[in-house]
Backbone as JSON Lines, residues from 0, in Angstrom:
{"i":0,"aa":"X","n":[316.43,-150.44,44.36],"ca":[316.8,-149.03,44.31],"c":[315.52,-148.19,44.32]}
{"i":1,"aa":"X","n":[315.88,-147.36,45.26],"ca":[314.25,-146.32,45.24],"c":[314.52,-144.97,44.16]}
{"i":2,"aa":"X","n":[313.1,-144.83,43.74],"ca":[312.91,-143.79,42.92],"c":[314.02,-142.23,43.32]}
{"i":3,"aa":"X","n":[313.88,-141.75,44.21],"ca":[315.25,-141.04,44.1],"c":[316.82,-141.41,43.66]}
{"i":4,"aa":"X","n":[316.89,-142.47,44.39],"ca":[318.43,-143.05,44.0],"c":[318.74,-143.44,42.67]}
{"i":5,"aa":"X","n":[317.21,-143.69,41.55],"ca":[317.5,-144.16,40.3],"c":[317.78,-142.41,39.48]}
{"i":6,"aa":"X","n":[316.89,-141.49,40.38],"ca":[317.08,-140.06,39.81],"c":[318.63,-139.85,39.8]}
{"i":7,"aa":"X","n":[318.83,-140.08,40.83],"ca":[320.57,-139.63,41.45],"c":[321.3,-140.39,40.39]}
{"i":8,"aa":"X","n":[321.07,-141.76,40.13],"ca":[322.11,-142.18,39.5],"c":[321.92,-142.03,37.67]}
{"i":9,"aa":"X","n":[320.89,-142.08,37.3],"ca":[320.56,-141.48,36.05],"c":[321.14,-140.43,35.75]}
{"i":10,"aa":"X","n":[320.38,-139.67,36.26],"ca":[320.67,-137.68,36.46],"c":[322.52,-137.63,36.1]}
{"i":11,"aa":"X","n":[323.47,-138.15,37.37],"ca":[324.85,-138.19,37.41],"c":[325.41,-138.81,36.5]}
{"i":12,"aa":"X","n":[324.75,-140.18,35.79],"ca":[325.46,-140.96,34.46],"c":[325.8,-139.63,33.24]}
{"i":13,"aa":"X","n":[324.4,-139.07,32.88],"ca":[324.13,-138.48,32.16],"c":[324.69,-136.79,32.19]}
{"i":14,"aa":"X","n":[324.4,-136.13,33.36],"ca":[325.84,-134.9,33.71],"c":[327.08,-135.53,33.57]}
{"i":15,"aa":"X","n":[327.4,-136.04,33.89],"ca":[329.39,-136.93,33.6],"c":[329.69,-137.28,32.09]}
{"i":16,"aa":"X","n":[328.7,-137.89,31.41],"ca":[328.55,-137.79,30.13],"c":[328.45,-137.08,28.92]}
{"i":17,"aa":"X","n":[327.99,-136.13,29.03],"ca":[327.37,-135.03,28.8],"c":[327.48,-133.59,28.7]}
{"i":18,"aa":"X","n":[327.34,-133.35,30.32],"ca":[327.65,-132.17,30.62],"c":[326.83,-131.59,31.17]}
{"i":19,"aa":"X","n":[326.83,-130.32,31.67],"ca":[325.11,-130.0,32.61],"c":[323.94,-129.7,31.21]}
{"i":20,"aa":"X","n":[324.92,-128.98,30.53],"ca":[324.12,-128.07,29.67],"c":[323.35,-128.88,28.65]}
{"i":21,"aa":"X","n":[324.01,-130.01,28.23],"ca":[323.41,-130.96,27.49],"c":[322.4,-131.48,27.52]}
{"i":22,"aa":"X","n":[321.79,-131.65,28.93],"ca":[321.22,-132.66,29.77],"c":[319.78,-132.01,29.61]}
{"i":23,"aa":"X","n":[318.45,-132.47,29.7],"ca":[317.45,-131.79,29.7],"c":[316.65,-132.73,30.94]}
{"i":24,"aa":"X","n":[315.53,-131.94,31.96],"ca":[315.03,-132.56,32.99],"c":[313.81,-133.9,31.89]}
{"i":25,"aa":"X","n":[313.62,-133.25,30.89],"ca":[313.02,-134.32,30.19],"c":[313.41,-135.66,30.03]}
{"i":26,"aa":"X","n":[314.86,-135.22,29.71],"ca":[315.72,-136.82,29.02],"c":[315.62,-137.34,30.19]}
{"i":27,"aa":"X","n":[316.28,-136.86,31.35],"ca":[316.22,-137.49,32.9],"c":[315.0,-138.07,33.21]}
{"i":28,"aa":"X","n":[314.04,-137.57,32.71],"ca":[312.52,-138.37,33.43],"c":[312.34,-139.48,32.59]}
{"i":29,"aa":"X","n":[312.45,-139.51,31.25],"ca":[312.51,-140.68,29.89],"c":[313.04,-141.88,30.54]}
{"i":30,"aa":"X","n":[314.66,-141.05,30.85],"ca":[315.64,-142.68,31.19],"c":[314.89,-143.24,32.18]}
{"i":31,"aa":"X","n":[314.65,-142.4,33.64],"ca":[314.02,-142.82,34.76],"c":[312.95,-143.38,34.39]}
{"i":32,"aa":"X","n":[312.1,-143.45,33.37],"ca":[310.68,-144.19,32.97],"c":[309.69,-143.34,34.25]}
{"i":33,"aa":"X","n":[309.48,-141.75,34.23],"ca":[308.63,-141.49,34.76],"c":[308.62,-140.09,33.98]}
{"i":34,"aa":"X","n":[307.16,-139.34,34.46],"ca":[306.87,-138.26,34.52],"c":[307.42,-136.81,34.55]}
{"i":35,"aa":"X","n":[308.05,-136.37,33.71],"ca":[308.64,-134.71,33.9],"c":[308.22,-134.26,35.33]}
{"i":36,"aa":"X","n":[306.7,-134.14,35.42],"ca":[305.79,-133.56,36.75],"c":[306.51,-134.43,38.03]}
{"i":37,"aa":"X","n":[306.87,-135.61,37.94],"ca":[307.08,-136.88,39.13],"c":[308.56,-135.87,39.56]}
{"i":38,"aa":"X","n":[309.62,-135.84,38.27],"ca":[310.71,-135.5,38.35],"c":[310.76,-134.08,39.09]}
{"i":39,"aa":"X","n":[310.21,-133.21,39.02],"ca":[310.0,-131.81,39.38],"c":[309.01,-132.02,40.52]}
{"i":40,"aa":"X","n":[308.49,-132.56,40.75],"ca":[308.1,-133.01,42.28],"c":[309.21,-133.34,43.51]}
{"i":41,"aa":"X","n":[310.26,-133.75,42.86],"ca":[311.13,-134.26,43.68],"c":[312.69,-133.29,43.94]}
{"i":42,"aa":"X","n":[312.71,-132.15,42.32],"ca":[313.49,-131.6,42.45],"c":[313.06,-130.14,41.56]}
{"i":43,"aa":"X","n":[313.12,-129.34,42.55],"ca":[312.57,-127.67,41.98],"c":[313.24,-127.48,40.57]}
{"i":44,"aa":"X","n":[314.43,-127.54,40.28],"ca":[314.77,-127.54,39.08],"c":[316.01,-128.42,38.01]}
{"i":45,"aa":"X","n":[316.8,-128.22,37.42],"ca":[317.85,-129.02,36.52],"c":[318.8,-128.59,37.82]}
{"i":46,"aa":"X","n":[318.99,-127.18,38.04],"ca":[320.24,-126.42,38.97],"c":[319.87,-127.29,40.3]}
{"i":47,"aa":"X","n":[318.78,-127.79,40.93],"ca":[318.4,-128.4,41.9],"c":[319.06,-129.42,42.16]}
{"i":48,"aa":"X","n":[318.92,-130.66,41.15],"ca":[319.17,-131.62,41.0],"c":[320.74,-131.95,40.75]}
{"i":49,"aa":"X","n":[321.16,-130.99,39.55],"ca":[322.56,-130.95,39.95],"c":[323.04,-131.17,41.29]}
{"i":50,"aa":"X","n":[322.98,-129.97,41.35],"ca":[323.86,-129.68,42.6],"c":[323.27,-130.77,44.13]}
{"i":51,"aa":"X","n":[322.28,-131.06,44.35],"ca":[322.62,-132.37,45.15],"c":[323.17,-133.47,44.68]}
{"i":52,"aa":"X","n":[323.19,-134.09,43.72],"ca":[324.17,-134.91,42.83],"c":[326.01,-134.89,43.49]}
{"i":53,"aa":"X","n":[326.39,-133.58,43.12],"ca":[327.7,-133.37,44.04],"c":[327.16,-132.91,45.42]}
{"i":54,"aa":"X","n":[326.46,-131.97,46.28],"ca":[326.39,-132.83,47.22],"c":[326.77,-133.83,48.07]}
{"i":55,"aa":"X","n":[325.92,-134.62,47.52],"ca":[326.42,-136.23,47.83],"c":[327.27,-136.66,47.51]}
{"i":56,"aa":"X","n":[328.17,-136.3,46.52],"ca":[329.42,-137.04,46.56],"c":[330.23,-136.36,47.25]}
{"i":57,"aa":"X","n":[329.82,-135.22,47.82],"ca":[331.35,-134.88,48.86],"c":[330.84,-134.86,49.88]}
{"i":58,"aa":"X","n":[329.94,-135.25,50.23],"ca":[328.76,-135.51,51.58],"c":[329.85,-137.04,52.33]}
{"i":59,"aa":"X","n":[329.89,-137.7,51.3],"ca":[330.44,-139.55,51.28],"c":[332.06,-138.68,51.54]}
{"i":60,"aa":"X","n":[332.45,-138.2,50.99],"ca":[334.03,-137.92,51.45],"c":[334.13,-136.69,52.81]}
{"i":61,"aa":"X","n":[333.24,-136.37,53.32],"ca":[333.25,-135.98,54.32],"c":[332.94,-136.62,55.33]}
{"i":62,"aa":"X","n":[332.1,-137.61,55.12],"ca":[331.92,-138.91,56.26],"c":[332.98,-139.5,56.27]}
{"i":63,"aa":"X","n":[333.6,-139.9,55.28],"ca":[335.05,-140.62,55.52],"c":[335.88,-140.01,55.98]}
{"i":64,"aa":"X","n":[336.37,-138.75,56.2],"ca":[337.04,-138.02,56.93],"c":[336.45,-138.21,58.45]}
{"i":65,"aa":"X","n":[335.27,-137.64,58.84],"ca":[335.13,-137.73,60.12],"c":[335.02,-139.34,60.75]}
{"i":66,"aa":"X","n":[335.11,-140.48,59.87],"ca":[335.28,-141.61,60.19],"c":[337.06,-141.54,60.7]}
{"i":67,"aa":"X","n":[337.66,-141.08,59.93],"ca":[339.2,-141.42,60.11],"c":[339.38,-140.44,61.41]}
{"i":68,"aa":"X","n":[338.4,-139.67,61.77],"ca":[339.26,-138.65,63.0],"c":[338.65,-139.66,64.28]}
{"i":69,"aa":"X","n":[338.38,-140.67,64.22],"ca":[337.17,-141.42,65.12],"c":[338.63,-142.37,65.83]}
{"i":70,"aa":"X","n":[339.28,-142.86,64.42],"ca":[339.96,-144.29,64.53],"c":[340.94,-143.43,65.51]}
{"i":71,"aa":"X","n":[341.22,-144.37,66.34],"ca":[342.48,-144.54,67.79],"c":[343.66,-145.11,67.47]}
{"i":72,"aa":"X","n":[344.57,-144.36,66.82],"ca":[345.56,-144.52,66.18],"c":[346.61,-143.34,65.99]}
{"i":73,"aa":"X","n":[347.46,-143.32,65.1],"ca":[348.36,-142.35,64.73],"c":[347.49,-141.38,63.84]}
{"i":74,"aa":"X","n":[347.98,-140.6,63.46],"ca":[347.24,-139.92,62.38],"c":[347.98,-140.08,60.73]}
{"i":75,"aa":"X","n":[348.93,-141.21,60.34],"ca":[349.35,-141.46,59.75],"c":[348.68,-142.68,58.78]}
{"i":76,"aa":"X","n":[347.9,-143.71,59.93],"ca":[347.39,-144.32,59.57],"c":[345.7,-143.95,59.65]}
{"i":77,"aa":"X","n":[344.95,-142.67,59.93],"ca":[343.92,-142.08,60.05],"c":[344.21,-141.61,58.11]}
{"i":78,"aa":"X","n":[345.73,-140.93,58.01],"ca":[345.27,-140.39,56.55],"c":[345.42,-141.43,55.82]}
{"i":79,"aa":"X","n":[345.72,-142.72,55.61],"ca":[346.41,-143.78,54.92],"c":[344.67,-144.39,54.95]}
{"i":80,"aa":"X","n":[343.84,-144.61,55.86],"ca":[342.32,-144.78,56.21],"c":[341.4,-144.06,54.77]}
{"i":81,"aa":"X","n":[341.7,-142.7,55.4],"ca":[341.19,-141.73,54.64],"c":[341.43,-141.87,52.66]}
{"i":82,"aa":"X","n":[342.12,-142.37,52.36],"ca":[342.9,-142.18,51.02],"c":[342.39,-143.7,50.31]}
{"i":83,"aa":"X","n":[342.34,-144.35,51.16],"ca":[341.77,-145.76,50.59],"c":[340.53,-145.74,50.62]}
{"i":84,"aa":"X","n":[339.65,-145.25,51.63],"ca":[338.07,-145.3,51.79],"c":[337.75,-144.5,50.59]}
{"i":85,"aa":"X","n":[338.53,-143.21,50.37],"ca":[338.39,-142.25,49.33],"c":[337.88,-143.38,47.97]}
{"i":86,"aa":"X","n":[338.91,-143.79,47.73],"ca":[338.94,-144.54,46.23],"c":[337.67,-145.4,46.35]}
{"i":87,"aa":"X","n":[337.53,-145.94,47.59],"ca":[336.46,-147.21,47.71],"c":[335.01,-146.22,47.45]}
{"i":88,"aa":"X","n":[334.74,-144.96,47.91],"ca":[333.63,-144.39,47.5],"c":[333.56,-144.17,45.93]}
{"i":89,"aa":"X","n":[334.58,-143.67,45.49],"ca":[334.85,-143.8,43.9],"c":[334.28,-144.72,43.16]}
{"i":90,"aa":"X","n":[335.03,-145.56,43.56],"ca":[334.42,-147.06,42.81],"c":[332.88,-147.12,42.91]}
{"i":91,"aa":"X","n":[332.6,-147.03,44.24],"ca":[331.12,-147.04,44.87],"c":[329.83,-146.56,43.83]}
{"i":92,"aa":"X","n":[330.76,-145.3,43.58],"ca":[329.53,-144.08,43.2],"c":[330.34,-143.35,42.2]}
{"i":93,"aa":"X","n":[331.09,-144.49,41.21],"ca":[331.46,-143.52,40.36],"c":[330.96,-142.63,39.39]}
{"i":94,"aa":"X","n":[329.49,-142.56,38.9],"ca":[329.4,-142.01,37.97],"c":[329.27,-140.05,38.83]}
{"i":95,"aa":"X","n":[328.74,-140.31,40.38],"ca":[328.82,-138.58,41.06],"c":[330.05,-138.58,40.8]}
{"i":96,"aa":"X","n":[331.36,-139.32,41.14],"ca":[332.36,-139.03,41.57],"c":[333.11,-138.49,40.04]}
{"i":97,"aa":"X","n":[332.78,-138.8,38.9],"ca":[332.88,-138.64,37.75],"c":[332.91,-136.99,37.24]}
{"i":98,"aa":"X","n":[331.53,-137.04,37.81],"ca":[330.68,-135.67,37.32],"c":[331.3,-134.69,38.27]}
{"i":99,"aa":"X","n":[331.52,-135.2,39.71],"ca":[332.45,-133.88,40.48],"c":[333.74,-133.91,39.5]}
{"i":100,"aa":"X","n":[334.72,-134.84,39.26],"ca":[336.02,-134.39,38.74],"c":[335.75,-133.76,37.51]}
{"i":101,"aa":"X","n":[334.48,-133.65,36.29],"ca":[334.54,-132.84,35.74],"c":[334.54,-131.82,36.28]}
{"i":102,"aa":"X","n":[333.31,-131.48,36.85],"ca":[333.32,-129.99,37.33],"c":[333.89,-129.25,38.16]}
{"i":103,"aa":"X","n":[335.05,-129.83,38.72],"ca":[336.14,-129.65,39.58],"c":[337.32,-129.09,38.5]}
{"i":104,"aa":"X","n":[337.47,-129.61,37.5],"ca":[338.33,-129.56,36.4],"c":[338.04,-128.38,35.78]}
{"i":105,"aa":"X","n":[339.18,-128.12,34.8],"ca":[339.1,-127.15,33.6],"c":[338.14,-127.49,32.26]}
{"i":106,"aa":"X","n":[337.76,-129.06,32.79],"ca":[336.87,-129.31,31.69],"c":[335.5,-129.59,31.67]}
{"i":107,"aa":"X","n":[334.79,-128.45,33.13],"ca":[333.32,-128.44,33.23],"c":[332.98,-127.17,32.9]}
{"i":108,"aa":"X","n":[332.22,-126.78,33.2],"ca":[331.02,-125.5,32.71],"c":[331.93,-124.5,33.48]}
{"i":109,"aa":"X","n":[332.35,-123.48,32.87],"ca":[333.39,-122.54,33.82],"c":[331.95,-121.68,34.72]}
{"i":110,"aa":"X","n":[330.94,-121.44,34.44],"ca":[330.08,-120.89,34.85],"c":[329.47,-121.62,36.27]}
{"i":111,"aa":"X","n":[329.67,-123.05,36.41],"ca":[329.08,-123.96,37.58],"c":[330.33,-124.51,38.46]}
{"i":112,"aa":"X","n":[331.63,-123.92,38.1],"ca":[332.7,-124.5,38.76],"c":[332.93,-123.86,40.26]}
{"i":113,"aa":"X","n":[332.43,-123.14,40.54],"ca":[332.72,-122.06,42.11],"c":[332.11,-123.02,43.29]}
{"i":114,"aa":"X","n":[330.9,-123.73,42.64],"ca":[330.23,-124.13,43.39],"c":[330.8,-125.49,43.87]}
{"i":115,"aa":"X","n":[331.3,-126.22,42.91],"ca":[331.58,-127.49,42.97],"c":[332.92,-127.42,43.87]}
{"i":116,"aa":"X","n":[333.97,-126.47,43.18],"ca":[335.48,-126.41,43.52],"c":[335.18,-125.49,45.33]}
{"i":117,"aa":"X","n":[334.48,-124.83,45.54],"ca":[334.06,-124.83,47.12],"c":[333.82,-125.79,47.93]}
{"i":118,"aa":"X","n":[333.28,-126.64,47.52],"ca":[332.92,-127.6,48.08],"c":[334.2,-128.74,48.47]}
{"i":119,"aa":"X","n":[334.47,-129.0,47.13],"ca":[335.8,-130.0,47.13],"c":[337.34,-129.21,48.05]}
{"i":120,"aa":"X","n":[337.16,-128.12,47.98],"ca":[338.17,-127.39,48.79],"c":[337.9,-127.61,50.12]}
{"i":121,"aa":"X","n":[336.26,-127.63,50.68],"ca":[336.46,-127.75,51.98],"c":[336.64,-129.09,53.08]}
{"i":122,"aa":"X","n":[336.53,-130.09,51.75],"ca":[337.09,-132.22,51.94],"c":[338.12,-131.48,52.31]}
{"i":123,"aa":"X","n":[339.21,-131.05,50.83],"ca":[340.49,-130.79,50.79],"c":[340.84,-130.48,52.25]}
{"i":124,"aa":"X","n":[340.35,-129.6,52.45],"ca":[340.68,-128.73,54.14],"c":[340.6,-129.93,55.21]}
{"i":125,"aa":"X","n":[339.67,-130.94,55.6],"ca":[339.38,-131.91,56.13],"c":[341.17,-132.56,56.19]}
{"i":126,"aa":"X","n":[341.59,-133.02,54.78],"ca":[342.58,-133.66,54.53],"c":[343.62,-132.87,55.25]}
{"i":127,"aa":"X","n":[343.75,-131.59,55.37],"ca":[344.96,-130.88,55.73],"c":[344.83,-130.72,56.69]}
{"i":128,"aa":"X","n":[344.03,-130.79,57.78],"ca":[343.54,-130.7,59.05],"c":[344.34,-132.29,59.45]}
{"i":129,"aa":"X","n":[344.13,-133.52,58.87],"ca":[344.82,-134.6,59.26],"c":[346.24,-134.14,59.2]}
{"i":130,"aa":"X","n":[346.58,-133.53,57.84],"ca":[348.69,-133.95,58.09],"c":[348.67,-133.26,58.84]}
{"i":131,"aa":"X","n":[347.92,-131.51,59.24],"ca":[348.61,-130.5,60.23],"c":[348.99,-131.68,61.79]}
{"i":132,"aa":"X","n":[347.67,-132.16,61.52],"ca":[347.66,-132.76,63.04],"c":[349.13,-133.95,62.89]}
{"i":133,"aa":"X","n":[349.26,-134.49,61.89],"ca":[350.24,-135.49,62.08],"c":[351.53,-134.8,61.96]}
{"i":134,"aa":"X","n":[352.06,-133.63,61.58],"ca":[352.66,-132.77,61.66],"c":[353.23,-132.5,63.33]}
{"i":135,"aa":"X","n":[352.6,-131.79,63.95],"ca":[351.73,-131.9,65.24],"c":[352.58,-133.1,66.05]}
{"i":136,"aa":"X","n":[352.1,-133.93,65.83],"ca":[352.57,-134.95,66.64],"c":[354.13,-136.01,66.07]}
{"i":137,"aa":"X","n":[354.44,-135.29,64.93],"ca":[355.63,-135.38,64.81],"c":[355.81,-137.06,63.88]}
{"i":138,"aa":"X","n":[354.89,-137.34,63.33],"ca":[354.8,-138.43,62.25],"c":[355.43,-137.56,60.92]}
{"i":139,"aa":"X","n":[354.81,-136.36,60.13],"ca":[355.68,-136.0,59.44],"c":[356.01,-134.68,59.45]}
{"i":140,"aa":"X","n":[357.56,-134.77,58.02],"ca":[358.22,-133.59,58.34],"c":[357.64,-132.55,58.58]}
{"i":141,"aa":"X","n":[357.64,-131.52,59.23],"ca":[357.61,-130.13,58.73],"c":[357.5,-129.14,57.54]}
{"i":142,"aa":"X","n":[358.04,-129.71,56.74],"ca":[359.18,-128.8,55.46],"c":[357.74,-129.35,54.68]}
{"i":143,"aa":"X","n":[356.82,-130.21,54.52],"ca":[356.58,-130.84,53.53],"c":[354.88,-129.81,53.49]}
{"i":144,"aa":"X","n":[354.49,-129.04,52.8],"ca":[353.35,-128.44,52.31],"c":[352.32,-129.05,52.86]}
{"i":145,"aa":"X","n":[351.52,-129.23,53.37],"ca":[350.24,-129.71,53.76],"c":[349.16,-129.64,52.54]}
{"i":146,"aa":"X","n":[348.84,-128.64,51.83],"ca":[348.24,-128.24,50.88],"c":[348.17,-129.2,49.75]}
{"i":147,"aa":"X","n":[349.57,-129.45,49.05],"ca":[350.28,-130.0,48.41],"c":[349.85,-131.55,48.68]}
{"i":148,"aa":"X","n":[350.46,-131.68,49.9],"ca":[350.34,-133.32,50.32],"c":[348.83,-133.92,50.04]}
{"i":149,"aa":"X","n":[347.7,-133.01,50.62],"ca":[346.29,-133.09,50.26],"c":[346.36,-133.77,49.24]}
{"i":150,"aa":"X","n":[346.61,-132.9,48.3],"ca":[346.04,-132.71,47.23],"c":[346.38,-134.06,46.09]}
{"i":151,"aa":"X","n":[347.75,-134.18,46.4],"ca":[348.36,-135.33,46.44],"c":[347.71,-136.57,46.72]}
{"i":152,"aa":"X","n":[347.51,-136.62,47.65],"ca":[346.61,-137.93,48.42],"c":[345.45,-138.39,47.5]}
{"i":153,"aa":"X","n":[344.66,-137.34,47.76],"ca":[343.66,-137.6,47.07],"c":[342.96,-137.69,45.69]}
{"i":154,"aa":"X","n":[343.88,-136.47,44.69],"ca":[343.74,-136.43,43.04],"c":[344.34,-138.02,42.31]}
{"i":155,"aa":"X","n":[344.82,-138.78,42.89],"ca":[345.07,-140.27,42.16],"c":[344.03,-140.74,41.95]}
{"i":156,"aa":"X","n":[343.16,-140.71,42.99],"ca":[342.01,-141.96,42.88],"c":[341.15,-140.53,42.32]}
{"i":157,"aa":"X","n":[341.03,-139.67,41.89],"ca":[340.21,-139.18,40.58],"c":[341.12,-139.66,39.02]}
{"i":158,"aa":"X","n":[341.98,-139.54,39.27],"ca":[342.9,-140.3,38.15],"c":[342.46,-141.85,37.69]}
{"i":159,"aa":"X","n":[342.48,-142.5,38.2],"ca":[341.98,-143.87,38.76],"c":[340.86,-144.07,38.04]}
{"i":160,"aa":"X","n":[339.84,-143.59,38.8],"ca":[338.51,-142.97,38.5],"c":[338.22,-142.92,37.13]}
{"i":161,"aa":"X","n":[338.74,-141.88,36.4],"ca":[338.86,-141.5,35.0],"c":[339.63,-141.98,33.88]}
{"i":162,"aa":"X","n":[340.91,-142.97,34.53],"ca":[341.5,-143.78,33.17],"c":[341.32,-145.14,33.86]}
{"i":163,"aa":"X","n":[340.38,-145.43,34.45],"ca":[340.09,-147.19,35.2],"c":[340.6,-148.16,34.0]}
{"i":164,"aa":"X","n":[339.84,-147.57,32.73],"ca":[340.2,-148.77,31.84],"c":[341.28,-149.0,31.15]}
{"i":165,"aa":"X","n":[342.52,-147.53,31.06],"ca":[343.38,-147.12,30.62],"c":[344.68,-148.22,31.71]}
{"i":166,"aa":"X","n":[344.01,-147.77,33.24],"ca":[345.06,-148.48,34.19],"c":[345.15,-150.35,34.19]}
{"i":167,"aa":"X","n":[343.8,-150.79,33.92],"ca":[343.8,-151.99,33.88],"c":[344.04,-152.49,33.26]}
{"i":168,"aa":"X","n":[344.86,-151.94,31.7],"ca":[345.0,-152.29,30.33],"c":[346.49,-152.28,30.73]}
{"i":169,"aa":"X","n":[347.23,-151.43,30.89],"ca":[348.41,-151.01,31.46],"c":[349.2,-152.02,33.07]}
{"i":170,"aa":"X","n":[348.35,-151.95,33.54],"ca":[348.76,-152.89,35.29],"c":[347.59,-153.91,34.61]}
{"i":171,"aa":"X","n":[347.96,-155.29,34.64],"ca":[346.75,-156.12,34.55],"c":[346.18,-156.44,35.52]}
{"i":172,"aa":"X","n":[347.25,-156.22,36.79],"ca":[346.57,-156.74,37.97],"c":[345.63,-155.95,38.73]}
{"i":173,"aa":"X","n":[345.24,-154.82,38.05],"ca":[344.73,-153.82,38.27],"c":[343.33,-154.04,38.05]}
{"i":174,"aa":"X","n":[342.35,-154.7,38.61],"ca":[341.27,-154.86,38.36],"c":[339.95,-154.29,39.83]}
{"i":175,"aa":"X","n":[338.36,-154.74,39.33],"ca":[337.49,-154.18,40.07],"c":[337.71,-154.91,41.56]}
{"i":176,"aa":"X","n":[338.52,-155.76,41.77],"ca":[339.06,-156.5,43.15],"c":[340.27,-156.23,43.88]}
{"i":177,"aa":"X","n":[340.95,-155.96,43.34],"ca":[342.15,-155.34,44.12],"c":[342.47,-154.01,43.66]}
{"i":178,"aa":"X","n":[342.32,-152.74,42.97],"ca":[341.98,-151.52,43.3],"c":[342.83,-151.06,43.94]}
{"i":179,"aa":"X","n":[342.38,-151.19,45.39],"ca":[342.64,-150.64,46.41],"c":[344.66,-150.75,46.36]}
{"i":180,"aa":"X","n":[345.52,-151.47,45.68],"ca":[346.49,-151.66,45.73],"c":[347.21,-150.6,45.35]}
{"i":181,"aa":"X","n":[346.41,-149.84,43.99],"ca":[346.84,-148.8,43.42],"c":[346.65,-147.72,44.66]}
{"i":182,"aa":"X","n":[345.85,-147.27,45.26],"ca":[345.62,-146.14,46.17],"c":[346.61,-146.68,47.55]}
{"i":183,"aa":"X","n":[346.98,-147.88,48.19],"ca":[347.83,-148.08,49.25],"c":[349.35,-147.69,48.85]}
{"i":184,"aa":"X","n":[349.65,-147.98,47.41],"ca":[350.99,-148.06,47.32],"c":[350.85,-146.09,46.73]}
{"i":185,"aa":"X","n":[350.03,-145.81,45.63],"ca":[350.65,-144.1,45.99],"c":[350.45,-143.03,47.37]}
{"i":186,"aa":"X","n":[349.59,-143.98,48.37],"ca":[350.19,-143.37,49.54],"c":[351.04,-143.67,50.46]}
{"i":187,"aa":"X","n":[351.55,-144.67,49.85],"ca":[352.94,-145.08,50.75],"c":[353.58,-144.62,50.23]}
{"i":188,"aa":"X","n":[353.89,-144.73,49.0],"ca":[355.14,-143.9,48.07],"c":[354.88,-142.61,48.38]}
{"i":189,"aa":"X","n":[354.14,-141.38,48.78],"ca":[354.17,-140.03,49.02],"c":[354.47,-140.0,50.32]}
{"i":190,"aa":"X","n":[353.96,-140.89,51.48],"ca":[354.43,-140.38,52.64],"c":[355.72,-140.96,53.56]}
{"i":191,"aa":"X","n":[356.08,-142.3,52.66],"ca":[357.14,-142.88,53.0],"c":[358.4,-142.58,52.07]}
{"i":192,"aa":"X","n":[358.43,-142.08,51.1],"ca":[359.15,-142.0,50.24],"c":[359.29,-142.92,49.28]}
{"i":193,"aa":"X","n":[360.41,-142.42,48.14],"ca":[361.25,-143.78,47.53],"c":[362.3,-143.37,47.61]}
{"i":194,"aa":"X","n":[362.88,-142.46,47.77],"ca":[364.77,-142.4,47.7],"c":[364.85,-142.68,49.08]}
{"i":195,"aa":"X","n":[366.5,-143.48,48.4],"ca":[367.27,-144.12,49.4],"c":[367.84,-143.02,50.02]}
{"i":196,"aa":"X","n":[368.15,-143.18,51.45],"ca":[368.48,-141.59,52.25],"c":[370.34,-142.12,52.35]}
């Protein structure tokens, strides 16, 4: 791991933990085993560093979106793509992915939330750009919110994310290897249904 990526992942343990305000560029250089000066070499300030932190984590869910508009397929199975890769970055990089659902939430810094919740709105938009299109081509209903469906799709695997140990205690089969079972079946259950017609 290179000296930035140990910043990134330090820096993000410790905002997710924490909180922004908690956090001092000091403690960050301590954990990292370097220099305050090294640290501020690399990032103008605490607000700096933050905010590429998320960044990058919706940087990774925006690549996965423009990965799913690539695949030659339905757009059913482009968002079903999209919703699983989602979780797999989660897992990946959970401690950014952590620190965005705080600050996405009612339970980050109400003062740093515009920035974060802009950002995550414009994935969101990515996502609704898929159902419009599958809409579009007549995979699904009409009647059904696009907005909604998004939002849907994707807030599980922050769920996921945030009670991992809660779910694996609960589903046993629910572990760091099959995962992905939980995110296939709540998007089959939202876009396939469960009532019998």
């Amino acid at each position: 791991m290179n000296g930035i990526d140990l910043i990134y992942r330090t820096a993000g343990k410790l905002f997710a933990d924490k909180g922004f305000g908690s956090v001092s560029m000091g403690e960050i250089a301590e954990k990292c085993k370097m220099s305050k000066a090294n640290l501020y070499h690399h990032f103008s300030s605490k607000n700096d560093l933050y905010e590429k932190i998320i960044l990058r984590a919706l940087q990774n869910t925006s690549d996965i979106l423009d990965k799913a508009e690539q695949i030659d397929d339905t757009y059913i199975k482009k968002i079903k793509f999209t919703a699983k890769e989602h979780l797999n970055q989660l897992i990946l990089n959970s401690q950014e992915y952590k620190l965005l659902a705080r600050e996405s939430s009612d339970l980050g810094n109400k003062d740093r939330t515009p920035f974060s919740i802009g950002l995550f709105q414009q994935n969101l938009s990515q996502m609704i750009n898929l159902i419009e299109q599958a809409k579009k081509n007549k995979e699904i209903t009409e009647q059904c919110d696009s907005r909604i469906l998004a939002f849907q799709l994707i807030s599980p695997n922050f769920s996921y994310l945030v009670f991992q140990r809660l779910f694996t205690q609960i589903f046993e089969e629910l572990d760091d290897t099959n995962y992905e079972h939980f995110s296939e079946t709540l998007t089959e259950n939202l876009l396939n249904g469960i009532v019998r017609k």
